[in-house]
N, C-alpha and C positions, 0 to 999 in steps of 0.2 A: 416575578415568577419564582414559586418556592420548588425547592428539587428536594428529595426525599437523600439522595444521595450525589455528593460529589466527590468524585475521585474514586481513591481507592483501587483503582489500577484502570478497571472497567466492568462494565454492567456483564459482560459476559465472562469473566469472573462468578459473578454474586448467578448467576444462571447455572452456575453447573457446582454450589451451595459454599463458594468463596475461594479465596486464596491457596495455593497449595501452600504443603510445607516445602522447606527448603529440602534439596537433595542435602548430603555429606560436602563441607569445601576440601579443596586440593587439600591433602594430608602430607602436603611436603614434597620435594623435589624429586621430580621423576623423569621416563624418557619415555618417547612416545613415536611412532611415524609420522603423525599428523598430527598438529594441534590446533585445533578452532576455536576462535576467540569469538564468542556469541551464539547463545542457546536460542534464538530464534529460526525462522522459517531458513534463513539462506545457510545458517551452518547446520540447522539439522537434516535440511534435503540433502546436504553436501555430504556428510558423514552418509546419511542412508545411501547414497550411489555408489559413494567411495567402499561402503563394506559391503554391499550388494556386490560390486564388481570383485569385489577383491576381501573376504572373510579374514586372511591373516592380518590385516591391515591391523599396529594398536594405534587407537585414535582415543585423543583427549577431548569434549570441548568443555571451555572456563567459561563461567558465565558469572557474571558481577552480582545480577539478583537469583531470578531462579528462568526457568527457562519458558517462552512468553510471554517474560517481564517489559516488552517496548512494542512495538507494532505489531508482532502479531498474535497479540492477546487484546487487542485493541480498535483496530482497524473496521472498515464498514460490511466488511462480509460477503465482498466482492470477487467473485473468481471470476474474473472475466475474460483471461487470456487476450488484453487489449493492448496496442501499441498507441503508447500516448504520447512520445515525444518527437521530436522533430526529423522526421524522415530525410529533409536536407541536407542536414546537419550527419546526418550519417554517408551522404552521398558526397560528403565532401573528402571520405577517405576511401571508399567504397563504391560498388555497383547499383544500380535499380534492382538486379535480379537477386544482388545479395542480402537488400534490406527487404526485398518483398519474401526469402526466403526466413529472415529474422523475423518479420511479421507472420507468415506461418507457422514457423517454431512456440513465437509467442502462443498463437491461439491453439496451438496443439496443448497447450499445459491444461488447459481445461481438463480435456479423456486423463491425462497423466494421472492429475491429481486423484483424480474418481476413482480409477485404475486403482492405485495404490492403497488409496482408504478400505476400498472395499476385501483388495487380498489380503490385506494387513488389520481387518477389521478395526477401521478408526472410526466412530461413528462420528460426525462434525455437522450434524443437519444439514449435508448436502443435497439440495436439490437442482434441479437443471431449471434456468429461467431463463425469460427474456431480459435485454435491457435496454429501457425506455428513456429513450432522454423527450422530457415534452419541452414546448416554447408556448410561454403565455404573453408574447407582446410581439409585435411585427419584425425588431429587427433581431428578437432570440428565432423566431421564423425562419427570416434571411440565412442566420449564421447555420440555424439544423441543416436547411435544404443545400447548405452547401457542404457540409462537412458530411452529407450524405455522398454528394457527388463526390468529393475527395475520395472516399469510401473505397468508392465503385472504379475509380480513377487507378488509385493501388492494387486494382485486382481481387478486392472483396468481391468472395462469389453472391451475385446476384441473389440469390434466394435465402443470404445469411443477413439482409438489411433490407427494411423495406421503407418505404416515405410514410407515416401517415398522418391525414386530417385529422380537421380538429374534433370530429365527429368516432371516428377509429380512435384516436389517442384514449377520448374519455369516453369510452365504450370499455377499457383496459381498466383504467384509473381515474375516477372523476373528479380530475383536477381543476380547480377554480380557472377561467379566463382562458382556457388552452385554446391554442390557436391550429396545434399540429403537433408533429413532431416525427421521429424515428427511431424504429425497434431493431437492435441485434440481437440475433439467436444463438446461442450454443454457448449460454453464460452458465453461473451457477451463483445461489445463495451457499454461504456456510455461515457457521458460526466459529468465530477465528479462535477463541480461547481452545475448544473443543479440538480443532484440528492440531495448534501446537501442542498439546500435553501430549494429544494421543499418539503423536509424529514423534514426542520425543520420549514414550515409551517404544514404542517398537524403535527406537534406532539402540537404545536401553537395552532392550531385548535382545538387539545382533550382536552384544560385546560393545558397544560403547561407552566411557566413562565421563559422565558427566557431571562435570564438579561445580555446584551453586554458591551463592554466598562466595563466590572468591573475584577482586576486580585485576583487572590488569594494569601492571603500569608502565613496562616498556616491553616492547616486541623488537628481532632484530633478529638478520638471519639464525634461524638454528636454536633462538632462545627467546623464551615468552615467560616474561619476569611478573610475579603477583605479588601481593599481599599475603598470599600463603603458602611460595613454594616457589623456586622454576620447574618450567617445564622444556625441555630438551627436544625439540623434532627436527627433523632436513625438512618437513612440510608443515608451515604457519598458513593459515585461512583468517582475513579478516571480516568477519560477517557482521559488521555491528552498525550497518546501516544508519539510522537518526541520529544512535549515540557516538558516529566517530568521530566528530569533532572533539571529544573527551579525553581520548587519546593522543599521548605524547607527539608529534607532530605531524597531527592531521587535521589540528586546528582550522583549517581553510580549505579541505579536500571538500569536505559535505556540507552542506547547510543546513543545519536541521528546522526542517519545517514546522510549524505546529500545526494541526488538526484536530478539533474536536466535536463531539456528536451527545444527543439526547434521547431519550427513549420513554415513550412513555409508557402507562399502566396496561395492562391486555387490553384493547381492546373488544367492548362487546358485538353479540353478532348483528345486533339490528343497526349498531356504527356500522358492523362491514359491509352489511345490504344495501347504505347511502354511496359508500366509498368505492365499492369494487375490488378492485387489486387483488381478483381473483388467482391470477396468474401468478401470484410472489412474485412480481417484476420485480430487477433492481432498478432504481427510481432516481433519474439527473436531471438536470434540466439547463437550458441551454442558457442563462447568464454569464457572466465573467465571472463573479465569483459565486462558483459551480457549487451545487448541495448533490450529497447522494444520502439514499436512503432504501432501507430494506423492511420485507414485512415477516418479522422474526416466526421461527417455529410453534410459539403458543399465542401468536396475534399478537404481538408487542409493533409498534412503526419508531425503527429505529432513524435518525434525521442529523448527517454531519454538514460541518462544514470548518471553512478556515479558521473562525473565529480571529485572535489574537495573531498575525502569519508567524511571529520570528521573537525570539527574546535576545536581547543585547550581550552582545559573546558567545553566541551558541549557546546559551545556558538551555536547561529543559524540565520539564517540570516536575515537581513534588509527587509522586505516587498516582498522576492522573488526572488532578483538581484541575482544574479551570474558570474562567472568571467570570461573574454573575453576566457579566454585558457579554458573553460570547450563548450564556445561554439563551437570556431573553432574545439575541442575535439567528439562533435557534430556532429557537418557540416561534420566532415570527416569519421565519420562511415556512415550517411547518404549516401553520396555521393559515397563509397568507395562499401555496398551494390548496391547501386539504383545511377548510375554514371549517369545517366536519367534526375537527378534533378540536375544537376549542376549550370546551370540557373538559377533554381527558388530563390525568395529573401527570407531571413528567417525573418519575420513577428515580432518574440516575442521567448523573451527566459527568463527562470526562473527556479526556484530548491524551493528544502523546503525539511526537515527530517521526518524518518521515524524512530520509534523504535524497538530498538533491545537489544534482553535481554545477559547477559553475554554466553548465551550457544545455542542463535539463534534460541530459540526455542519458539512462542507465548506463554502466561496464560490468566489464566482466572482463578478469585477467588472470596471469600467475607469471611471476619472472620468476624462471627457469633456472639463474647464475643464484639467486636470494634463497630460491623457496617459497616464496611470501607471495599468495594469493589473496583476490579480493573479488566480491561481488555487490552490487547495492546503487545504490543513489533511483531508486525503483522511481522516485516522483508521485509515489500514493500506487504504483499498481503491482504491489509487494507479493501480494498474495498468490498471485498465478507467474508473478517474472521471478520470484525466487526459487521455486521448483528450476524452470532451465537454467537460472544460476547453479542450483548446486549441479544438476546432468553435466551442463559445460565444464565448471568448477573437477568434478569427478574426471572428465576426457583431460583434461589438460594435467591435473596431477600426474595420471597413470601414463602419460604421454600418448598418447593417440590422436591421430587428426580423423577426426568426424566431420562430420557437417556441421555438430554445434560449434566446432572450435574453429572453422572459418565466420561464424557467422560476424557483423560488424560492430560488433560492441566488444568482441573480444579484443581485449590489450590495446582499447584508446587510450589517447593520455587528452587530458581535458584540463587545463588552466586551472589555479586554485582560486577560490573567492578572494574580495576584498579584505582588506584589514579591516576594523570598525574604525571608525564609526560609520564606514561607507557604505559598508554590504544591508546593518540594520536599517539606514536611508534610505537605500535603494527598495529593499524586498518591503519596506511601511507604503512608501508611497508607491510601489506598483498596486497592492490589494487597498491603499485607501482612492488609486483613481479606479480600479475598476469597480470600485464600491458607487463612487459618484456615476459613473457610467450607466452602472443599472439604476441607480435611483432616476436618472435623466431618462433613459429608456424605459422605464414601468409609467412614467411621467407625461411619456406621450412622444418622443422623439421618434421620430418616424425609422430610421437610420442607426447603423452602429456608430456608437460613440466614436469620437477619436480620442478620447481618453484613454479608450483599452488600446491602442494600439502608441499610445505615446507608452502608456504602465507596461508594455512588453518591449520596448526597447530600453528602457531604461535597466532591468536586469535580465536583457538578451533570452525570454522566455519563450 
């Protein structure tokens, strides 16, 4: 499978006519009120609430490449306002009524986001969609119809999820073998590169200084040391999500995951009259090792998945590249749903990390005696939980108790990862058994594996 392009940050980059230039870096030791360490989604919502609330605020943020440079210039283009991690797991410090109000807050980010784009005119190709997870074998079936009832179980209003056959599914999207599946309402497509530039022009625009080209290399109450300067604040923000393992002793807070995705050529129209997918759904489907995918603004079908999960020591990858066996990895869930596109040439291909904390479950904090705030470990749902990281992040600087600052991810403390060689063990062989799994269940296994659920105790997912 030849790719026209790999790497290079990502395709939605080379969509809006390439790379930016670098802003100005830190020009030498300053002071500042706040200083946020990462030009992505969590420290520039942060900054935008923090000077929305409060205009005299001076706020720094550093950023090592330029800003957009890691997930969210990369990501699958999903606003989905969705709770994906382990509700349990929050109930173990926490109420029912507090995590069902965290799961609100979540899906509130949706309006947030739109809200903001539109006063602040960011255009990001947002549109409002559904999102369709199908299941094309009996026990991806099984697992939809229950994770619908889970759904509906937590309180999901009724008429925001609905069940559907395999006849409704591919009436939507006409996907190969589909057996059924279930649609959420009140999603959104964007285009991720579009939304961080534009996010971090307007926060540009309110007084903020954001310095590129400069990396960090120790943070401590009150001082955030570079390469080209200190900077002096009573308020640190660490927003650096995939890349904080990088960081002086955070080696073992996040795990950076890998994810990567493919895109191929516009598709033609008499392709989209076979296909469907009139609706721009955003497009999952109910395996273990889960694909998303969206159908870009000029007809591109954009198609992720884990590819590679983990590199040895947190390391993370060169400018975006990825490795041939994650595309052709790719190309063949693509093609294996949607056999439609077999033809089409795959344009551009890339990955970048996402973080994740020991127990898969997002935070959001700020110690109060330090200064030193943090938001992240999102698990891939960056795009829509980074926006109430910065809101919360914003309530908790200026000291205010809100609703977002009870909510239950504020100020967990969560276990750090293994040392290696364990952590890399662990996170290979959970995605190489739920790999066997599906291959077992597309195979004809009537039943869900028990391999996926061995590959999830083994790194507590």
């Amino acid at each position: 499978m030849d790719v026209k392009t790999n790497g290079n940050i990502s395709f939605w980059y080379a969509d809006i006519g390439g790379l930016p230039q670098k802003r100005p870096p830190l020009p030498g030791d300053r002071t500042a009120d706040v200083c946020i360490i990462g030009a992505g989604y969590t420290g520039l919502w942060t900054a935008y609430y923090l000077k929305k609330a409060n205009p005299s605020l001076d706020i720094v943020v550093v950023e090592r490449e330029f800003a957009g440079f890691g997930a969210s210039g990369r990501n699958g283009g999903w606003l989905s306002g969705g709770f994906g991690w382990s509700r349990e797991k929050y109930l173990k410090t926490s109420t029912r009524g507090a995590v069902v109000d965290m799961q609100r807050a979540m899906a509130g980010t949706v309006d947030e986001v739109i809200r903001v784009a539109t006063t602040e005119g960011i255009d990001a190709d947002i549109l409002r969609a559904d999102n369709l997870t199908v299941a094309t074998n009996q026990p991806q079936l099984d697992r939809a119809r229950e994770e619908y009832q889970f759904y509906l179980d937590w309180e999901m209003p009724p008429e925001q999820i609905e069940m559907l056959s395999a006849q409704e599914a591919g009436k939507r999207i006409r996907i190969a073998d589909v057996k059924g599946g279930f649609v959420i309402r009140d999603m959104a497509r964007v285009q991720p590169a579009k939304l961080v530039r534009g996010l971090a022009a307007v926060v540009e625009g309110l007084g903020v200084r954001i310095f590129e080209g400069t990396a960090v290399t120790t943070f401590e109450k009150g001082r955030v040391t570079t390469d080209r300067g200190t900077v002096r604040a009573p308020v640190i923000i660490r927003a650096t999500e995939g890349f904080t393992a990088g960081l002086p002793g955070e080696e073992r807070t996040w795990l950076p995951l890998n994810s990567a995705q493919i895109v191929t050529e516009p598709v033609p129209d008499a392709l989209w009259e076979q296909i469907g997918w009139e609706g721009h759904e955003l497009l999952g489907d109910a395996a273990h090792a889960y694909c998303y995918a969206q159908r870009t603004r000029e007809g591109r079908i954009t198609m992720g998945g884990r590819g590679v999960p983990y590199r040895f020591g947190s390391k993370t990858d060169v400018n975006g590249q990825t490795q041939q066996a994650t595309i052709e990895a790719l190309h063949a869930i693509l093609t294996r749903l949607l056999p439609q596109t077999k033809s089409l040439r795959i344009d551009h291909a890339w990955c970048g990390v996402l973080g994740v904390p020991r127990d898969w479950c997002t935070t959001a904090g700020f110690d109060r005696q330090t200064g030193i705030g943090w938001a992240g470990g999102y698990v891939g749902l960056g795009v829509s939980s980074s926006n109430l990281a910065g809101r919360t992040l914003a309530d908790l600087v200026l000291g205010r108790e809100t609703e977002l600052t009870g909510l239950p991810w504020v100020n967990r403390t969560v276990r750090k990862w293994e040392p290696e060689p364990f952590r890399w063990l662990g996170v290979h062989s959970m995605y190489q058994l739920y790999r066997i799994a599906d291959e077992r269940e597309f195979a004809g296994l009537a039943q869900t594996s028990r391999l996926a659920a061995i590959a999830d105790a083994i790194t507590g997912h």
